[in-house]
Backbone as CSV, one residue per row, in Angstrom:
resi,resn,N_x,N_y,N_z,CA_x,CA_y,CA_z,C_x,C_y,C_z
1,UNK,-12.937,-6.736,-26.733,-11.787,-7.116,-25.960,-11.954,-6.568,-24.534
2,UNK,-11.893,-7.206,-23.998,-11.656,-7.101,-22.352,-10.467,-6.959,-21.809
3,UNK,-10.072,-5.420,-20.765,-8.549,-4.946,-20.796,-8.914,-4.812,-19.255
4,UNK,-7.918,-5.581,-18.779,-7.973,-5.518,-17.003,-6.196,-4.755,-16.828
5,UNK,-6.543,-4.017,-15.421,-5.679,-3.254,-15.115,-5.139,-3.602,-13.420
6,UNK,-3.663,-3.734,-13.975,-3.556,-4.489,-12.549,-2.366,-3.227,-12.063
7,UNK,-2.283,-3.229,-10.681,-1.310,-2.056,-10.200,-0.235,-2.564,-9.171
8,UNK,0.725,-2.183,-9.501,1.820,-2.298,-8.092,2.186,-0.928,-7.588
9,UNK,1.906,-0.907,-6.095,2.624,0.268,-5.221,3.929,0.212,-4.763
10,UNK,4.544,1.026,-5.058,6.101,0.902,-4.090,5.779,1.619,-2.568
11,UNK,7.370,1.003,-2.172,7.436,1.416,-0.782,7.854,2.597,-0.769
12,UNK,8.288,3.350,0.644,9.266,4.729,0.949,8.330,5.498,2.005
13,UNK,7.860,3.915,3.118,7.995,4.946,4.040,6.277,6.012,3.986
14,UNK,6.330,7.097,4.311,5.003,7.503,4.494,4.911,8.147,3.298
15,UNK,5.610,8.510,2.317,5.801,8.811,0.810,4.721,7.827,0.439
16,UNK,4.375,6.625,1.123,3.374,5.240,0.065,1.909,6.061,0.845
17,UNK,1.964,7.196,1.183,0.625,8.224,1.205,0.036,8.387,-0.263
18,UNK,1.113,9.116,-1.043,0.806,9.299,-2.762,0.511,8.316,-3.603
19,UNK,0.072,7.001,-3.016,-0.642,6.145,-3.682,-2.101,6.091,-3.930
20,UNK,-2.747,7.062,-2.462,-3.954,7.182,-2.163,-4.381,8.116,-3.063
21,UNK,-3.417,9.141,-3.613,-4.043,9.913,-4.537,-4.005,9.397,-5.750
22,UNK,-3.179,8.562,-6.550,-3.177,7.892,-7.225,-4.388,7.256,-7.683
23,UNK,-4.925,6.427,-6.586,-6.240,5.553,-6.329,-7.283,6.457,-6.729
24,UNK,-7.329,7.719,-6.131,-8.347,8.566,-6.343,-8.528,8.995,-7.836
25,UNK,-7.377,9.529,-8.063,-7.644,10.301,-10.018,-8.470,8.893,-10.289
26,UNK,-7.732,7.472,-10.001,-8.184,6.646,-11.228,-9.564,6.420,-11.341
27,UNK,-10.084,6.274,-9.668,-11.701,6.579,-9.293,-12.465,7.446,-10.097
28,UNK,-11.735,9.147,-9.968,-11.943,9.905,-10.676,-12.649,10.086,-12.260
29,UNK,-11.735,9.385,-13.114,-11.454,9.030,-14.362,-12.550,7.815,-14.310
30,UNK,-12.755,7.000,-13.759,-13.781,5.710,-13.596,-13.320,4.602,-14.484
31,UNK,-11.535,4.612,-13.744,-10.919,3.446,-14.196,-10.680,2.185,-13.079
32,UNK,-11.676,1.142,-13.517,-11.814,0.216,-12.627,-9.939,-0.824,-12.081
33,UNK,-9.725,-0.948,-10.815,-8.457,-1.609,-10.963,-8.927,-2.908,-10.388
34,UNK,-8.000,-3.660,-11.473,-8.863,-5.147,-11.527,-7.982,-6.221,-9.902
35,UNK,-6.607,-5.972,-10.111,-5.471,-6.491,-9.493,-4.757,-5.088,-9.145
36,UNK,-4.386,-5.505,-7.422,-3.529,-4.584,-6.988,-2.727,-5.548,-5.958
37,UNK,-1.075,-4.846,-5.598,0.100,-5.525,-4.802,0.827,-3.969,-4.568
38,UNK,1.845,-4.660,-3.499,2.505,-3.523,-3.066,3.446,-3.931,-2.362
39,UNK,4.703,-3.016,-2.029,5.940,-3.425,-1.152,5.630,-2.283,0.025
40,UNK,5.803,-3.096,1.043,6.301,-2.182,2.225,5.205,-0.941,2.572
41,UNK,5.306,0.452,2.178,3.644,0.848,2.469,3.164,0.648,1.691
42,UNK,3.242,0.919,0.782,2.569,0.344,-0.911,1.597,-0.968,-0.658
43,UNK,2.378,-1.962,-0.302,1.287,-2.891,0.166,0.247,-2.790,1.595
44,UNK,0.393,-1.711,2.329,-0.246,-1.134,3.120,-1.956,-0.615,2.834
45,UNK,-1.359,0.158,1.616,-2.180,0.906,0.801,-3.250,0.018,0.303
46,UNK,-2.395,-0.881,-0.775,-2.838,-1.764,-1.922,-3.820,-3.096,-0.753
47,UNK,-3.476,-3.535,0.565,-4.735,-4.038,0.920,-5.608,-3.379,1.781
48,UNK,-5.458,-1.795,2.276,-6.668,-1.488,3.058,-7.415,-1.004,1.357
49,UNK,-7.037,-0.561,0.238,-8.007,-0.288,-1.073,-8.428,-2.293,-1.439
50,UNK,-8.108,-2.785,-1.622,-8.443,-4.317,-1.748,-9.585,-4.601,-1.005
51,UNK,-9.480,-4.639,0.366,-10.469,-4.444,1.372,-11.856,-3.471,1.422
52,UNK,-11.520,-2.468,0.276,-13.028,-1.637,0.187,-12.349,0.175,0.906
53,UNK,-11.463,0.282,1.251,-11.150,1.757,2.047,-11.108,2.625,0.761
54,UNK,-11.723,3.178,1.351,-11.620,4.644,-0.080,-10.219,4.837,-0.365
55,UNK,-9.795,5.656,-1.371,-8.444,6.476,-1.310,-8.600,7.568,-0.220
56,UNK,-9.725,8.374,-0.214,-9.664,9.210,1.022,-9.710,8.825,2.521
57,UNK,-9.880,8.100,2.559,-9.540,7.196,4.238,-8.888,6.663,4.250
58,UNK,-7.818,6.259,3.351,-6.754,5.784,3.653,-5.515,6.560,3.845
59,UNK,-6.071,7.578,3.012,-5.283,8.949,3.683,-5.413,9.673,5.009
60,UNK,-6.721,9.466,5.066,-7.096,9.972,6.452,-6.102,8.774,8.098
61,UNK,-6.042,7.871,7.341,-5.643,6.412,8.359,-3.795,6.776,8.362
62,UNK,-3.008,7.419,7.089,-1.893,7.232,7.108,-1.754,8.663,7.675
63,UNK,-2.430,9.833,7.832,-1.824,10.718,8.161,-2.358,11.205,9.520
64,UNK,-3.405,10.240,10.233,-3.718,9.645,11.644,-2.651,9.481,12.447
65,UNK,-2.275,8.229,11.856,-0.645,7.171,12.584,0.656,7.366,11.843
66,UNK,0.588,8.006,11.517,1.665,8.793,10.435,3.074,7.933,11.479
67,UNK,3.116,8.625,12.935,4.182,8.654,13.673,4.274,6.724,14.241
68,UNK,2.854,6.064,14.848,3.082,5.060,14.809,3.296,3.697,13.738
69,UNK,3.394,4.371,12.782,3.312,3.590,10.949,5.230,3.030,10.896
70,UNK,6.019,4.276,11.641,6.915,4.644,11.019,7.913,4.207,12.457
71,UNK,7.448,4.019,13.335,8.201,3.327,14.663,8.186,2.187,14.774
72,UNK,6.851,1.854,13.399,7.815,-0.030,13.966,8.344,-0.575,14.044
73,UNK,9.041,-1.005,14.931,10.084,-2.006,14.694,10.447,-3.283,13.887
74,UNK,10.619,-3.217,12.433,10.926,-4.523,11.921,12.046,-5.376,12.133
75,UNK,12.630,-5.676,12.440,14.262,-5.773,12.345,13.776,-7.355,12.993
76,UNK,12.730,-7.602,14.008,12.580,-9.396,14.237,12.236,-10.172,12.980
77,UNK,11.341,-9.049,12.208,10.991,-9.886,10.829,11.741,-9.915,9.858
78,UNK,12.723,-8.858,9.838,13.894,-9.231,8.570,15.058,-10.205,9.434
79,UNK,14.918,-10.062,10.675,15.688,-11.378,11.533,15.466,-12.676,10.839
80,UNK,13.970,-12.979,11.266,13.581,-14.326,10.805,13.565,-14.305,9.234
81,UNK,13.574,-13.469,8.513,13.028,-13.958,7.358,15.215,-14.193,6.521
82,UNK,16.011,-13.132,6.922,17.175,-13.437,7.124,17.737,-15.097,7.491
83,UNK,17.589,-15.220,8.853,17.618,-17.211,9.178,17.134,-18.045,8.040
84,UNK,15.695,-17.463,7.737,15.300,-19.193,7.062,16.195,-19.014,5.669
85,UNK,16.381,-17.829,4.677,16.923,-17.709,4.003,18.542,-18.147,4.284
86,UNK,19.173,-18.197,5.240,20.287,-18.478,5.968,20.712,-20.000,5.866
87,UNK,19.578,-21.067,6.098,19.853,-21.955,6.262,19.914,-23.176,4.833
């Protein structure tokens, strides 16, 4: 039997750091993840690891821009995404 392991990250902000360690034990352990998704940093996470970034550089990347991660301004994209849902 063939058992694939798929993962979802949540959001919260620079808290979606503790995903990277997450990533790592499973490395660790030499548990392959077949499927990964994520909300908000979580999905931050879930495509720079998709893309090939270690868990340790992606830690290194979130606690880099820690301050510019966390100033962005979303509020045009929950604007628009608000409207089309609106109409």
């Amino acid at each position: 039997m063939i058992l694939h392991l798929g993962i979802a990250l949540a959001g919260g902000g620079i808290r979606g750091i503790a995903h990277a360690g997450v990533l790592k034990a499973l490395e660790e352990k030499q548990i392959q993840v077949d499927i990964i998704g994520g909300a908000s940093s979580g999905s931050m996470v879930a495509t720079l690891y998709a893309l090939g970034y270690s868990p340790y550089y992606i830690y290194i990347l979130f606690k880099r821009y820690a301050k510019e991660i966390l100033s962005v301004d979303t509020s045009p994209i929950i604007n628009t995404i608000r409207e089309f849902y609106d109409k």
